[in-house]
One Martini backbone bead per residue (centre of mass of N, CA, C, O) as a GRO file, in nm:
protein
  152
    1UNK     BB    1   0.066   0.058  -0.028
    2UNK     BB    2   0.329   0.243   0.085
    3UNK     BB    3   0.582   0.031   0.063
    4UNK     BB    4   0.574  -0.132   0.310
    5UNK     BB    5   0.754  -0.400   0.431
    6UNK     BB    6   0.739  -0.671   0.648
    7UNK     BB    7   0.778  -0.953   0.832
    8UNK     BB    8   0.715  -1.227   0.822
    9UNK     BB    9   0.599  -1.481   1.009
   10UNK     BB   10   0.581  -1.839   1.108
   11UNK     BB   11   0.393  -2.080   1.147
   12UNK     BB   12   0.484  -2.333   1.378
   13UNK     BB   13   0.513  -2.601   1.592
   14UNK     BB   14   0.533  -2.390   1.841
   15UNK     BB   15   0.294  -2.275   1.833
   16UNK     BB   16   0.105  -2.476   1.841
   17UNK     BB   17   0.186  -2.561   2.096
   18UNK     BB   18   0.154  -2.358   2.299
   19UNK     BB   19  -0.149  -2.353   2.273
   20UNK     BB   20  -0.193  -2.570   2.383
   21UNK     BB   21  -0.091  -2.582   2.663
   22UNK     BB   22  -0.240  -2.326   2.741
   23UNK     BB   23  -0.528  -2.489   2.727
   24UNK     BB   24  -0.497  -2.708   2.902
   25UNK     BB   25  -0.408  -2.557   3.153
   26UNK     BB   26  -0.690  -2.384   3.185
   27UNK     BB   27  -0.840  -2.632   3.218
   28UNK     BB   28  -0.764  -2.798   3.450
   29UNK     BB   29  -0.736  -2.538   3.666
   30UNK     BB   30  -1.094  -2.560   3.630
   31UNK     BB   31  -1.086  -2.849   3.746
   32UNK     BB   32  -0.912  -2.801   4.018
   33UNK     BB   33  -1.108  -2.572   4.104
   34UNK     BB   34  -1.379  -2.731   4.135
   35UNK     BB   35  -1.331  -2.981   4.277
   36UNK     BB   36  -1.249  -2.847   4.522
   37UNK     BB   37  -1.534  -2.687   4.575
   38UNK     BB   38  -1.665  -2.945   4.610
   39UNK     BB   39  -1.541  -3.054   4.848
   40UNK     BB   40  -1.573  -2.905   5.046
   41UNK     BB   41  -1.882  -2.866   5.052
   42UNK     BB   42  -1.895  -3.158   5.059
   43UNK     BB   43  -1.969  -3.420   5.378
   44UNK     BB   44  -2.153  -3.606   5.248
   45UNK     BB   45  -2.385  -3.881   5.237
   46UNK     BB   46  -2.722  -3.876   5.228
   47UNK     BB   47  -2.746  -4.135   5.051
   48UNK     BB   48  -2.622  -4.442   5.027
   49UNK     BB   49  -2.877  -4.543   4.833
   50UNK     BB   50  -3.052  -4.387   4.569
   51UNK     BB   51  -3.247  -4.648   4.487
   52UNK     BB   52  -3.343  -4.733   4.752
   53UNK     BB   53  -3.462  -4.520   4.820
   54UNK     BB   54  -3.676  -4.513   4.581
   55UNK     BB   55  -3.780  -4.795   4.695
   56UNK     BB   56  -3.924  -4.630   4.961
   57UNK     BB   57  -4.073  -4.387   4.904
   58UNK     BB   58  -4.394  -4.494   4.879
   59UNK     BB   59  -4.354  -4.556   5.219
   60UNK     BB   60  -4.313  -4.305   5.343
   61UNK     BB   61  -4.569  -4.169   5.237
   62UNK     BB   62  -4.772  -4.396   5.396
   63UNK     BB   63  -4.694  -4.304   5.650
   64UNK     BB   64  -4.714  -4.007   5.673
   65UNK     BB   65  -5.045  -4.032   5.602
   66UNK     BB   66  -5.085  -4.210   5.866
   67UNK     BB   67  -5.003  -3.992   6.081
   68UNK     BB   68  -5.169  -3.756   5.985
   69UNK     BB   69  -5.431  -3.926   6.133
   70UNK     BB   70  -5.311  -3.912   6.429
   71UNK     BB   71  -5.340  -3.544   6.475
   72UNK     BB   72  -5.079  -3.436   6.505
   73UNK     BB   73  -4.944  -3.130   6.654
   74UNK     BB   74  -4.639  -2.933   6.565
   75UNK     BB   75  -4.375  -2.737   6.702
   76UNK     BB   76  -4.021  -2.619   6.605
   77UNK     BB   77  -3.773  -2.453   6.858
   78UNK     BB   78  -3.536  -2.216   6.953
   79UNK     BB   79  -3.379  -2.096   7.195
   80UNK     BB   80  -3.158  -1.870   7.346
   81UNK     BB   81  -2.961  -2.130   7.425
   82UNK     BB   82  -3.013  -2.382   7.181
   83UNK     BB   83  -3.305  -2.529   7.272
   84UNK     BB   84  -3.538  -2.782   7.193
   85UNK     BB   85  -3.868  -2.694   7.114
   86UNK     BB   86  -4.152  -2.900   7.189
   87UNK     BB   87  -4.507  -2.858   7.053
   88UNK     BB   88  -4.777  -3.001   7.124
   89UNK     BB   89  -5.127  -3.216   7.153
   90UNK     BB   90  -4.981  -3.324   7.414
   91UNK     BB   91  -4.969  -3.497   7.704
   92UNK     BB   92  -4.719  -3.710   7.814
   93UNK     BB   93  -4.499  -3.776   7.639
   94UNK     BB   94  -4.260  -3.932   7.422
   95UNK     BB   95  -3.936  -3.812   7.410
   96UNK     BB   96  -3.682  -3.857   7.128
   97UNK     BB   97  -3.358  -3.760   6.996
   98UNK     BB   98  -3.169  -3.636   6.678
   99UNK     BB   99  -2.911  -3.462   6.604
  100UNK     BB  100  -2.855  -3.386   6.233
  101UNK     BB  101  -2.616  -3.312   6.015
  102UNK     BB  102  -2.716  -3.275   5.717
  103UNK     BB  103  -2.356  -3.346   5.593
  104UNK     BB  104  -2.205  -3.474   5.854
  105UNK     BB  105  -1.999  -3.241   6.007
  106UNK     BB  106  -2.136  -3.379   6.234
  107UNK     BB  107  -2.245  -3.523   6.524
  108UNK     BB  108  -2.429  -3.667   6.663
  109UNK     BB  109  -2.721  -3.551   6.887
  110UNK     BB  110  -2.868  -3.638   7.152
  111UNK     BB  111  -3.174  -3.638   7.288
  112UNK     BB  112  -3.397  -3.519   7.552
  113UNK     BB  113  -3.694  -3.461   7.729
  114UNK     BB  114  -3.876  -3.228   7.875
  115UNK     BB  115  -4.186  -3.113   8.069
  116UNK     BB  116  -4.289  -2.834   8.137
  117UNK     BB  117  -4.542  -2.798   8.001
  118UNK     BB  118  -4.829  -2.876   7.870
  119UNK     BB  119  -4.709  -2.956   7.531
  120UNK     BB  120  -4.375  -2.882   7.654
  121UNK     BB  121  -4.055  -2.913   7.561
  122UNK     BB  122  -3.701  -2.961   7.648
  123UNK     BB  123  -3.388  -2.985   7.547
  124UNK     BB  124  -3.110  -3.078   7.785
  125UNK     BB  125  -2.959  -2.980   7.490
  126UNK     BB  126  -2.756  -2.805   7.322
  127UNK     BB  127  -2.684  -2.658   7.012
  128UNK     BB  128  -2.485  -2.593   6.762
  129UNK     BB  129  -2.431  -2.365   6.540
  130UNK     BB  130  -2.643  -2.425   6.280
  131UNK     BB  131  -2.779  -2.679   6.090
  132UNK     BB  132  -3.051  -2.895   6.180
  133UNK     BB  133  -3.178  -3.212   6.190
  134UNK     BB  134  -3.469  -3.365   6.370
  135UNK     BB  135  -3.541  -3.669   6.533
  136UNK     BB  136  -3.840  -3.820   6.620
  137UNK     BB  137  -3.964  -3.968   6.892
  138UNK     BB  138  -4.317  -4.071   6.965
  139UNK     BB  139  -4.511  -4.148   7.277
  140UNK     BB  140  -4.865  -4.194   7.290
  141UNK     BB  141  -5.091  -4.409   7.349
  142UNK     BB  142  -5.022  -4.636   7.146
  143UNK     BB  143  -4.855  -4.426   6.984
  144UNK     BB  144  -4.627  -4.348   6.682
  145UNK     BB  145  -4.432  -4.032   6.626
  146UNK     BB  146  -4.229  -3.951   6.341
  147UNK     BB  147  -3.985  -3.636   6.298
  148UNK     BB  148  -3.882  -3.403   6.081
  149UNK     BB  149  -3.665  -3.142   6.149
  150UNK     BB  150  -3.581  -2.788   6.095
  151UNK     BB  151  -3.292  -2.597   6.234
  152UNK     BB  152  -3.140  -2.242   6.306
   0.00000   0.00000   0.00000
């Protein structure tokens, strides 16, 4: 165009080297920081194994339906010292729980329960900090029923 020539460089077996490392480099790196922030976040395994849960669900719902014509109803809440509050409609119940963390990051903490006015239950132990899940069973007058409930 206006007279000027530059040196062409030419694409070598080098170059093409190159672009391929900085490529892998940057996909491997962006794997092995997944993997990484995979592994911190996750605690533990929810089920053993998800087909046997999964062929069990039927019946966990079935369950749930028979509890819920046994009439319970129940609140659960953590009080200012974080020990586990649990309101019933029935009093004289028999109750025991366990607390346990949602992802396995802390060990399972057994609870008992003492009634302390007519229909509230208040737990022994308090909960460490964070969210928790409580499975109860309860028993009244020859009926049993069993809840899972969530805490934080």
């Amino acid at each position: 165009m206006n007279g000027i020539s530059y040196p062409r460089r030419r694409f070598t077996g080098w170059h093409m080297t190159a672009i391929l490392v900085a490529f892998f480099a940057v996909v491997i790196a962006v794997n092995v920081l997944m993997a990484t922030v995979a592994v911190r976040s996750f605690g533990g395994t929810v089920v053993e194994n998800s087909y046997v849960a999964s062929q069990k669900f039927n019946g966990w719902l079935a369950q749930a339906r028979a509890q819920k014509k046994l009439g319970w109803r129940d609140a659960v809440a953590l009080d200012d010292g974080r020990h586990v509050r649990l309101t019933l409609n029935r009093t004289g119940a028999s109750v025991g729980a366990v607390a346990q963390h949602p992802l396995g990051r802390a060990a399972d903490i057994p609870l008992r329960f003492r009634e302390v006015r007519p229909g509230l239950y208040v737990s022994d132990h308090a909960l460490p900090a964070g969210r928790w899940q409580v499975r109860f069973d309860l028993r009244h007058g020859g009926q049993a029923m069993h809840l899972l409930r969530e805490v934080d």
